[in-house]
N, C-alpha and C positions, 0 to 999 in steps of 0.2 A: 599503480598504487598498492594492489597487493602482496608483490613480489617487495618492496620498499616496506610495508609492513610487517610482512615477515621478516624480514631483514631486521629493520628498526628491535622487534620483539626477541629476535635470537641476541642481538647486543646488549640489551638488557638484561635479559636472562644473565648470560654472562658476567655481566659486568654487579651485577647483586647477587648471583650464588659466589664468587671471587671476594667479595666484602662481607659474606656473610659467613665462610671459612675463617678469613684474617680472622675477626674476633672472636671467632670459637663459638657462632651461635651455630646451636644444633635446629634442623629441619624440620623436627618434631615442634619445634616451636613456633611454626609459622603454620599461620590457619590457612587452609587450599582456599583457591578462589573457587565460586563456584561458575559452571560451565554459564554461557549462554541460552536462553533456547530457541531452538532451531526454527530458522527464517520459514515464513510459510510462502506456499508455492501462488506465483500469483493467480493461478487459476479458486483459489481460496477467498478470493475476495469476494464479497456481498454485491447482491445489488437489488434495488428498493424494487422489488416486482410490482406493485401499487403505480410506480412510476414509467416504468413500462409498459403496464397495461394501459395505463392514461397514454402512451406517447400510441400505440396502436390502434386504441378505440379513435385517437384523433387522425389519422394517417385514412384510418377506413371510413371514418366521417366525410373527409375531404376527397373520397373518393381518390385516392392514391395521387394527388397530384403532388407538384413539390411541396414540402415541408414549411412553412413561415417558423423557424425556431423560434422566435419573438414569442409570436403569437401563442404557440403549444405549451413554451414557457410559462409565459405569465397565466394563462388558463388553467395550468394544472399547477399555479402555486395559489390562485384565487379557489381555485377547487379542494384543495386542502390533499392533491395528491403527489404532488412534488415539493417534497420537503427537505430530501439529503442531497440535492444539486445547486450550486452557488449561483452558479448561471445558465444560459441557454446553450454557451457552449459543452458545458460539464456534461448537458444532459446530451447532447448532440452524440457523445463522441462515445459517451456510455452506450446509449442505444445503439448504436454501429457496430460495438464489441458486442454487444446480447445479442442482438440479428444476427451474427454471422458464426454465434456459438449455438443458436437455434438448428 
């Protein structure tokens, strides 16, 4: 797709500075676009430390056995500390990227 986008963009280019010669409009009279800005790296992203600390204190409550995500879920959203996860999966898969960047 971005080889085709580049593509796609150099044809345009072309094809409006070409129509913009014929009529004799001058370049000075075209406002620049302005740039993008720049994509941030996903290591940039947030994560609700509250929500974390809740999925840990529960993990070492349980004396480390397997996990119920149900259960940890709904407690740390009754608890008021899981609030930027939609489900138990969200939180499942977040916690597994924080653990292993721990």
């Amino acid at each position: 797709y971005i080889k085709d986008g580049i593509s796609y963009s150099g044809r345009l280019k072309r094809k409006y500075e070409a129509a913009l010669h014929e009529k004799g409009h001058h370049e000075e009279s075209v406002t620049p676009i302005k740039e993008p800005p720049d994509i941030p790296s996903s290591s940039t992203c947030t994560v609700d430390t509250s929500a974390m600390q809740f999925v840990e204190a529960y993990i070492e409550k349980n004396n480390d056995r397997s996990i119920d995500w149900r259960h940890c879920f709904n407690t740390g959203v009754k608890q008021g500390f899981i609030k930027k996860y939609a489900t138990k999966e969200n939180l499942r898969v977040v916690y597994s990227r924080y653990k292993k960047r721990k």
